[in-house]
LUMDRENGU-75014 format. One record per atom (N, C-alpha, C): residue in one letter; x, y, z. Coordinates in steps of 0.1 Angstrom, whole numbers, plus 5000, padded with zeros to 4 digits. Atoms other than C-alpha are relative to their C-alpha. Example, Ala and Ser with C-alpha at 12.3 -4.5 7.8 and 13.67 -1.06 7.14 Angstrom:
2
a500949885000
a512349555078
a500950125000
s499149895000
s513749895071
s499250115008
This chain:
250
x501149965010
x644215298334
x499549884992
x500650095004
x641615088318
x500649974984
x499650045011
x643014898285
x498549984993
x500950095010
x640614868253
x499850004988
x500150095014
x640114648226
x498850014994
x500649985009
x638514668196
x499649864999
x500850135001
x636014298194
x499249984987
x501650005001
x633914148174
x499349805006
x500750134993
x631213868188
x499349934990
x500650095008
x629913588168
x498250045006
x501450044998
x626413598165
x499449874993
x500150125007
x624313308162
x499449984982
x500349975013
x622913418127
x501849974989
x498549975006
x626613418116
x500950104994
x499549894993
x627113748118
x500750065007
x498849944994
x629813978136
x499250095009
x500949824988
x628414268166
x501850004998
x498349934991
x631714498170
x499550015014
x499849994987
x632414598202
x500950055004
x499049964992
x634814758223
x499849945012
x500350064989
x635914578253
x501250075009
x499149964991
x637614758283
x500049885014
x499450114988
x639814568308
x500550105009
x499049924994
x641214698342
x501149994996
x498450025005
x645014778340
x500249845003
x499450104995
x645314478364
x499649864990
x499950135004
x643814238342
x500449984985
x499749995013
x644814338303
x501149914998
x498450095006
x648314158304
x499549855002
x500250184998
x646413818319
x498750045006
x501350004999
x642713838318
x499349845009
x500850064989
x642213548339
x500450005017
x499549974986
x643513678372
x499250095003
x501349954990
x639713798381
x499549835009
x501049975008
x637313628378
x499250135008
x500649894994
x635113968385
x498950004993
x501349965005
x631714098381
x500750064985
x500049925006
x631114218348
x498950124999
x501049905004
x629414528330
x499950014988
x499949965016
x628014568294
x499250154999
x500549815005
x627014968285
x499749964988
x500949935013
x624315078258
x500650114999
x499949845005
x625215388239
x498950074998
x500549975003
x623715608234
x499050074985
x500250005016
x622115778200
x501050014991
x499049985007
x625415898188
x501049874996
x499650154999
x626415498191
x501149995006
x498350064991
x630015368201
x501250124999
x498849855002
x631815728203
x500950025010
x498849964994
x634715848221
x499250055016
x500349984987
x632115948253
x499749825006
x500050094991
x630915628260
x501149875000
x498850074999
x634315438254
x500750035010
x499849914987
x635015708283
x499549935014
x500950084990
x632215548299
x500649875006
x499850184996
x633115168298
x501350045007
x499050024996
x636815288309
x499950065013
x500349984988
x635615428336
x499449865009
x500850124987
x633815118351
x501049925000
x499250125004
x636814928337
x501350095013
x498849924993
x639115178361
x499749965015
x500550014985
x636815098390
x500049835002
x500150114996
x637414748385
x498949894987
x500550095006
x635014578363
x500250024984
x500350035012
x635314448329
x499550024991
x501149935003
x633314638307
x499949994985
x500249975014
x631714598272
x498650045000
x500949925011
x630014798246
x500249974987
x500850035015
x628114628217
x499850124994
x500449885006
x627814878187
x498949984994
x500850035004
x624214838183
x499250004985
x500550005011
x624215008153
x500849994987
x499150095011
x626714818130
x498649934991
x500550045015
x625314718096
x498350045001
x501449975006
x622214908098
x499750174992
x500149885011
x622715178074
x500550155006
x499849924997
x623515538074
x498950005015
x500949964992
x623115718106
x498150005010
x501049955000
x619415828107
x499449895001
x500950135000
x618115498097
x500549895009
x499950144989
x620015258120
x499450075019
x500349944987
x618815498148
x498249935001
x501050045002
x615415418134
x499749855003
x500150154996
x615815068136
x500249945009
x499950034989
x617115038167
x499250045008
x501249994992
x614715218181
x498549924996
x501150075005
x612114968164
x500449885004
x499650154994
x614014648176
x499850035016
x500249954986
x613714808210
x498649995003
x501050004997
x610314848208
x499449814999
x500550155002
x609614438200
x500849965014
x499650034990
x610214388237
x500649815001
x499350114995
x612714088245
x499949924990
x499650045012
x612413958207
x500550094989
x500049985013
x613414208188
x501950024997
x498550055000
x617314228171
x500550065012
x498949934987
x618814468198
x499749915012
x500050154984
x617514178227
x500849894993
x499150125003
x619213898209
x501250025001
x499049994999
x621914048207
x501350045015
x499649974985
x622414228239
x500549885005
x499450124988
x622213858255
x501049924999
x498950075008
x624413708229
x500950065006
x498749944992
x627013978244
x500350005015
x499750034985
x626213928280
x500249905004
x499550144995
x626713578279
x501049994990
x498350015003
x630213638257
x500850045012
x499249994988
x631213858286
x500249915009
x499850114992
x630313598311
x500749864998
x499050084998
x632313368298
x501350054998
x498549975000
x635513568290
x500750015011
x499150094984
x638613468315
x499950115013
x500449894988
x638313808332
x499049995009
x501849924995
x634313768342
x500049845002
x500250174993
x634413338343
x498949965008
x501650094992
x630513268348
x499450125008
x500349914989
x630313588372
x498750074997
x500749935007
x627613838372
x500150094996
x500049945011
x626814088350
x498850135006
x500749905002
x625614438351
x499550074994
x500249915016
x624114688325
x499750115003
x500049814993
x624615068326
x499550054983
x500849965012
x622315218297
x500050204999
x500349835002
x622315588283
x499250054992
x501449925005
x619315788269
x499149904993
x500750135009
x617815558241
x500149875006
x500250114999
x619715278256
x500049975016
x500950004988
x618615358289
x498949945002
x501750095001
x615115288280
x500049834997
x499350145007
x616714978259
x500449905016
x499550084992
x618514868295
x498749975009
x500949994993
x615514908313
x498949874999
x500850135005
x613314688293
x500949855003
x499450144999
x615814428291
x500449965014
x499650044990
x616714408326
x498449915009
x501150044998
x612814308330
x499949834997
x500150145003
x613513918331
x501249944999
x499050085005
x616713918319
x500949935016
x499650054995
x619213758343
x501450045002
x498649935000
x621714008350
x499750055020
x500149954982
x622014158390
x499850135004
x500649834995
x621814538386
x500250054983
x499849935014
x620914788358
x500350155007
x499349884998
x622115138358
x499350094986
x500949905011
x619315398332
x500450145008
x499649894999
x620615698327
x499650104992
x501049955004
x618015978320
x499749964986
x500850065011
x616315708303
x498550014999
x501550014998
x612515678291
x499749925007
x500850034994
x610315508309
x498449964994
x500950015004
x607515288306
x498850085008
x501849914989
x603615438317
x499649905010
x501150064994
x602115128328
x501449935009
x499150074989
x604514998362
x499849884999
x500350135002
x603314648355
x500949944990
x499450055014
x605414648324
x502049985006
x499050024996
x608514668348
x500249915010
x500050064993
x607514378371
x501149894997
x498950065009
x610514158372
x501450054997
x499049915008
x613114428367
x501049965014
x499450034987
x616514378392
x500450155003
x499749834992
x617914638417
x500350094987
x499949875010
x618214988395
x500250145008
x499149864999
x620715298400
x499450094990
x500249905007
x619215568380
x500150175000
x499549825000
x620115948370
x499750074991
x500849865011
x618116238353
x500250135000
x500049824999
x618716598349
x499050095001
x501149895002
x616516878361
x499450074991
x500749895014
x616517078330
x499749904988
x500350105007
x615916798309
x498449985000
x501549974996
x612316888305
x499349884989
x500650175009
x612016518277
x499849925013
x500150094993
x613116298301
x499949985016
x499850004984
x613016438337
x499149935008
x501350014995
x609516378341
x500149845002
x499950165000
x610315988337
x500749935016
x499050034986
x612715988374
x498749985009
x501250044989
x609116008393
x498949894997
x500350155008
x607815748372
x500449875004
x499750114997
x610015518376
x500649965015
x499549994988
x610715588413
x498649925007
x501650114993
x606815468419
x500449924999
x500250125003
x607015208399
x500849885011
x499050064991
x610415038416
x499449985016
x500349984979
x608815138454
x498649934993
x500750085003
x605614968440
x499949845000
x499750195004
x606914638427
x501050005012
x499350064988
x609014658461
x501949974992
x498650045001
x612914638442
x500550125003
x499349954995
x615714768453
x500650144991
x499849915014
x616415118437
x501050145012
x499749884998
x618115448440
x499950114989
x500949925016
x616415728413
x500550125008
x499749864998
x618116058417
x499950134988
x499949935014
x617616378398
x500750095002
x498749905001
x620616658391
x499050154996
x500949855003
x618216998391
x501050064992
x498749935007
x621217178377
x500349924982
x499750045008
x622216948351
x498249954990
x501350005007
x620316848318
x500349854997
x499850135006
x620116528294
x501750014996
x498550025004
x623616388285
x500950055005
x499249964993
x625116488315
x501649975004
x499150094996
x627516228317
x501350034987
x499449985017
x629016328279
x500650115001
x499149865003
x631416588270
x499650004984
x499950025015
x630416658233
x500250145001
x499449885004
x632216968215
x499250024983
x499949975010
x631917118184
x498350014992
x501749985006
x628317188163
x498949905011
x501050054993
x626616908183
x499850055014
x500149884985
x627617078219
x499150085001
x500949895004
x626117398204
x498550004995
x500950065004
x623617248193
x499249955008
x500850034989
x622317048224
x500150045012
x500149884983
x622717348251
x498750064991
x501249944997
x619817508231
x499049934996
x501150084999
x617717208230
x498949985014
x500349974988
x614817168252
x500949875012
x499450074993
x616716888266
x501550035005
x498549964996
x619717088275
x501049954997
x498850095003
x622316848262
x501450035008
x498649934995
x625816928285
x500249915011
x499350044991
x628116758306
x500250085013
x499849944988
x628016848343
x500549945007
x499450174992
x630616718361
x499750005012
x500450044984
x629116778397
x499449914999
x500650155002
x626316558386
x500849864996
x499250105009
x628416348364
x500749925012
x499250034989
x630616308398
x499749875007
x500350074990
x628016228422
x499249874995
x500350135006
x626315968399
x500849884999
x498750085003
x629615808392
x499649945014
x500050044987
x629815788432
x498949885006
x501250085001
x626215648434
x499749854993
x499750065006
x626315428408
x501349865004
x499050094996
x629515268416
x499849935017
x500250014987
x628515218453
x498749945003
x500650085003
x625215058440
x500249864996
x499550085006
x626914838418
x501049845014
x499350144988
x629414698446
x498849965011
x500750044992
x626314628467
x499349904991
x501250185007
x624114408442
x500349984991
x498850085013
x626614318413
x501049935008
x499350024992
x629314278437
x501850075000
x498749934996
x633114448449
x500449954986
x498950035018
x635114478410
x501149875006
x499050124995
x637714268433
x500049835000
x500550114993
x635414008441
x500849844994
């Protein structure tokens, strides 16, 4: 089972990002007996919660290294650091959530586990859209948006590397975005695989309980964990990953 630690990363402002960092079992006791691909995960709106810590330990169980920046450390109650992160999102490739993201993909790349290797990015809803844009230049090997937005204009994703993607049927916000960005990718010619889960909705990948559960099954976005989908994405996903990131072993 994947080990993980509670981080935090210097930023160059002089500043702290948290973070959670998951290790496989094999490398927690001595983190430099990889070096392996890594992977850094976006959360999604609910930020660094107990699903996507689920998340990273899953990629960290399949082998890779896996951190999650908490994007929305020191920006105020809830509501408003959602706000702001979605406003640094939008200042494509300058605004704070890009500085920081790369600040943390080039911490991972050098920690003893990952030692220079590459780097992957697996994004969910918000920071789906968030991995999406950034993988537009940045200098990572594969992204992984998971019924993320999408831009309109396909030009705006020229640039972007191979991309694993997964949307739910009943997700009547963001479904519409899977044909979108299935042009675009077969347009600009990169290497992709865009699948959509008819059955399942948004936040398929998440188990949330209690008022918010109830709460986002009667949204139009269906909100609910489906673990068929959840499964065969996983399957997808990881079998993308070892083709243009490279084997967790490597």
């Amino acid at each position: 089972m994947a080990v993980i630690h509670d981080i935090d990363i210097p930023l160059p402002d002089g500043d702290r990002l948290p973070a959670a960092l998951a290790l496989p079992d094999a490398l927690a006791a001595d983190p430099s007996g990889g070096p392996r691909p890594g992977v850094v995960v976006i959360h999604e709106l609910l930020g660094l919660d107990g699903n996507i810590r689920r998340i990273a330990a899953r990629f960290a169980d399949a082998g890779y290294p896996t951190l999650v920046p908490d994007f929305f450390a020191g920006l105020g109650p809830k509501p408003i650091c959602i706000a702001r992160f979605a406003r640094g999102i939008g200042q494509a490739g300058t605004g704070r959530p890009y500085r920081q993201l790369a600040t943390a993909q080039a911490w991972l790349a050098r920690h003893a586990s990952v030692d220079g290797g590459p780097i992957g990015v697996a994004g969910f809803c918000i920071g789906g859209g968030f991995a999406i844009l950034y993988a537009v230049g940045a200098e990572i090997a594969v992204v992984a948006p998971f019924y993320a937005p999408v831009p309109e204009d396909a030009e705006t994703l020229r640039g972007i590397c191979p991309t694993v993607a997964s949307y739910g049927g009943r997700d009547r916000t963001f479904a519409p975005a899977a044909g979108r960005l299935e042009a675009a990718l077969t347009e600009l010619g990169v290497s992709h695989d865009v699948k959509t889960y008819p059955d399942a909705g948004h936040a398929f990948m998440s188990r949330y309980g209690g008022w918010i559960g109830r709460l986002g099954r009667r949204l139009p976005t269906h909100v609910g964990y489906d673990p068929a989908a959840a499964e065969d994405a996983w399957r997808r996903t990881l079998a993308f990953f070892a083709r243009h990131l490279g084997p967790a072993d490597a």
